[in-house]
C-alpha positions in Angstrom: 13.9 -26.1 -21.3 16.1 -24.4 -18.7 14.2 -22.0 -16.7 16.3 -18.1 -16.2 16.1 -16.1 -13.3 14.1 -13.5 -15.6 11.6 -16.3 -16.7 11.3 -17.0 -12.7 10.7 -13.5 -11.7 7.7 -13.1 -13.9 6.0 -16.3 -11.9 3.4 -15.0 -10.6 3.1 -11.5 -11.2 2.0 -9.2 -8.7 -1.5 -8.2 -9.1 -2.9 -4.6 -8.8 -5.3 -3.2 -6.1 -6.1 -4.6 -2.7 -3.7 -7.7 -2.8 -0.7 -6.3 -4.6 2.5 -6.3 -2.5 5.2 -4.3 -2.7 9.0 -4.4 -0.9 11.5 -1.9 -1.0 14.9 -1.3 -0.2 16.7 1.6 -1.0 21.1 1.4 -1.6 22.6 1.3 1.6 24.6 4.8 2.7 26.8 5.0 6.0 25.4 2.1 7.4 21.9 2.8 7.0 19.1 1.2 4.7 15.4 2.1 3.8 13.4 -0.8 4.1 9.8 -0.2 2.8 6.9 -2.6 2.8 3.4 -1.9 0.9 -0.4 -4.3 0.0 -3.0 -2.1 -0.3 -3.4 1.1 1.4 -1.2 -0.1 4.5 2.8 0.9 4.1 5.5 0.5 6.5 8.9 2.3 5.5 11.4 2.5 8.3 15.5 3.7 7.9 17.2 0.5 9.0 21.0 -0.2 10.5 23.7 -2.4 9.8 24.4 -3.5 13.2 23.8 -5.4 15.2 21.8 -7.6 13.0 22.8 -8.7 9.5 19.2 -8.5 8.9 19.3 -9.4 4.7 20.9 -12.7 5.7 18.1 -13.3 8.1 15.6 -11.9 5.6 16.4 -14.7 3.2 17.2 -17.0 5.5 13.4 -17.1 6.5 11.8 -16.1 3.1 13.8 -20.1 2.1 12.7 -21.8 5.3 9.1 -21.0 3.8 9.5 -22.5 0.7 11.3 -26.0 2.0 8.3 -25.9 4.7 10.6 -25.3 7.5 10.1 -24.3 10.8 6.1 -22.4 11.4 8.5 -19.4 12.2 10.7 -17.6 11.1 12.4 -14.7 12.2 14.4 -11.2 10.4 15.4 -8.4 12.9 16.0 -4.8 12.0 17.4 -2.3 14.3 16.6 1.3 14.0 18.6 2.8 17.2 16.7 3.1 19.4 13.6 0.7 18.1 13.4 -2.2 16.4 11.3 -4.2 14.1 10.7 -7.9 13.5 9.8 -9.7 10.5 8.0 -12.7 11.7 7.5 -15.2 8.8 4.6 -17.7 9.9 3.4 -20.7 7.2 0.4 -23.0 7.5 -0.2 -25.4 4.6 0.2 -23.4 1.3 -0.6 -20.1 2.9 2.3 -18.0 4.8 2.0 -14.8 6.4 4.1 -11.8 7.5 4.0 -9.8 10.5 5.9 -7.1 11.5 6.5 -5.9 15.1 7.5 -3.0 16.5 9.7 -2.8 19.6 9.9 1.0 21.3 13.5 0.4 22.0 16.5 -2.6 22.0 15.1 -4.0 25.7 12.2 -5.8 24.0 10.2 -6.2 27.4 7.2 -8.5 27.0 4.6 -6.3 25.9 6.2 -3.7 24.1 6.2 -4.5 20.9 3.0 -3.8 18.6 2.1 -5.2 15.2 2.7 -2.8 12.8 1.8 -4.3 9.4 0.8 -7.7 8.2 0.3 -9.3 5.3 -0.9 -13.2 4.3 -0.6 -15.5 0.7 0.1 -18.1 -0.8 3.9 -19.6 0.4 5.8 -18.2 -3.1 3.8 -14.9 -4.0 4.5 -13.5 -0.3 8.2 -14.5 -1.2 8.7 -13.4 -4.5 8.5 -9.1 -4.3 11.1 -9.7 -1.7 13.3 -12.1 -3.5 12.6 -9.5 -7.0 13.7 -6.6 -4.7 16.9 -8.4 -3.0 17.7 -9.4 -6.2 17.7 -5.1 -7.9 19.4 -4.5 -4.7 21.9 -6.9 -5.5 22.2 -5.7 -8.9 22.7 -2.3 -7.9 25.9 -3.8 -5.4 28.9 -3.0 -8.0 27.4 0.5 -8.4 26.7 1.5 -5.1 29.6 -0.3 -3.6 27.6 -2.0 -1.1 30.3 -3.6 1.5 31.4 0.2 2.0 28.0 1.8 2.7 26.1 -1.3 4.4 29.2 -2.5 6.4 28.6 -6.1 5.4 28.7 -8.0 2.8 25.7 -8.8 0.2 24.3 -12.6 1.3 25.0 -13.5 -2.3 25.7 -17.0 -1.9 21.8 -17.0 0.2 20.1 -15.6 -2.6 21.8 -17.7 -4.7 20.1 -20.8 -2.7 16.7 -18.4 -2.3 16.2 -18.7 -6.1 16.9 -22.2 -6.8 14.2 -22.7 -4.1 12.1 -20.5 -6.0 12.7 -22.5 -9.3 12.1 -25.8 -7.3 8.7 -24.5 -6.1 7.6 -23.2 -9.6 8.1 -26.6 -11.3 6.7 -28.5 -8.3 3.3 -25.9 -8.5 3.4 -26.6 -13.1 3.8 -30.4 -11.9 0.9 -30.4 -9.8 -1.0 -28.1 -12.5 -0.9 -30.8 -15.3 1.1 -28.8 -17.2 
């Protein structure tokens, strides 16, 4: 049986309380994006910008290096003019983990930056409440015209490869379940 994209977004569902994570990210206007991150009581919610980054493309980019056990590191930068923030995507095994760093301004001088949220799971359930959001996002594209007000294009054809990875993973984890 073929699995669908709905069937893959219920793998793993997110749990309530203390573990559950949570991504956000509002429709783009003028160039500017919220990006919001929750698990547990800690939240993170900044007003991101198009430039100079294309930040979603290096989102995804680094959510699929953990899934084909890529590099240990991966990396997504958002600007905020003047600060900045940095996604760093780290994996070990079956576990993967999420930090994000705050830089006080675009200079990024060794020792600046503070951790500002973190969070750690198994590989696929730290990827998927991104991959679910990316994916309303993109669903919300045609409506919100999101070239226009993000000022670059949706990484469609990254997604795209981000959930056949997903799919891959899911019937490698049944495979190794019995079942």
């Amino acid at each position: 049986m073929r699995e669908t994209e709905d069937e893959a977004s219920k793998v793993l569902k997110e749990t309530e309380g203390e573990k559950s994570f949570r991504v956000s990210f509002e429709s783009p206007q003028s160039g500017w994006m919220s990006v919001g991150l929750k698990a547990g009581g800690r939240r993170l919610v900044f007003g991101a910008s198009h430039a100079p980054y294309d930040s979603l493309r290096e989102l995804i980019e680094a959510l699929s290096a953990l899934l084909v056990e890529g590099p240990p590191r991966a990396v997504a930068r958002w600007n905020c003019e003047p600060e900045e923030y940095d996604f760093e995507f780290s994996s070990e095994g079956e576990r993967a983990g999420l930090n994000v760093r705050h830089y006080p301004t675009r200079a990024r001088r060794a020792g600046a930056a503070r951790q500002v949220f973190s969070h750690r799971d198994e590989r696929l359930r730290l990827v998927l409440p991104f991959w679910r959001e990316l994916r309303e996002l993109r669903r919300r594209t045609d409506e919100d015209d999101f070239e226009r007000n993000w000022r670059r294009t949706f990484p469609a054809s990254e997604l795209s490869e981000l959930t056949k990875l997903i799919r891959r993973r899911r019937r490698e984890q049944r495979k190794a379940g019995g079942g």
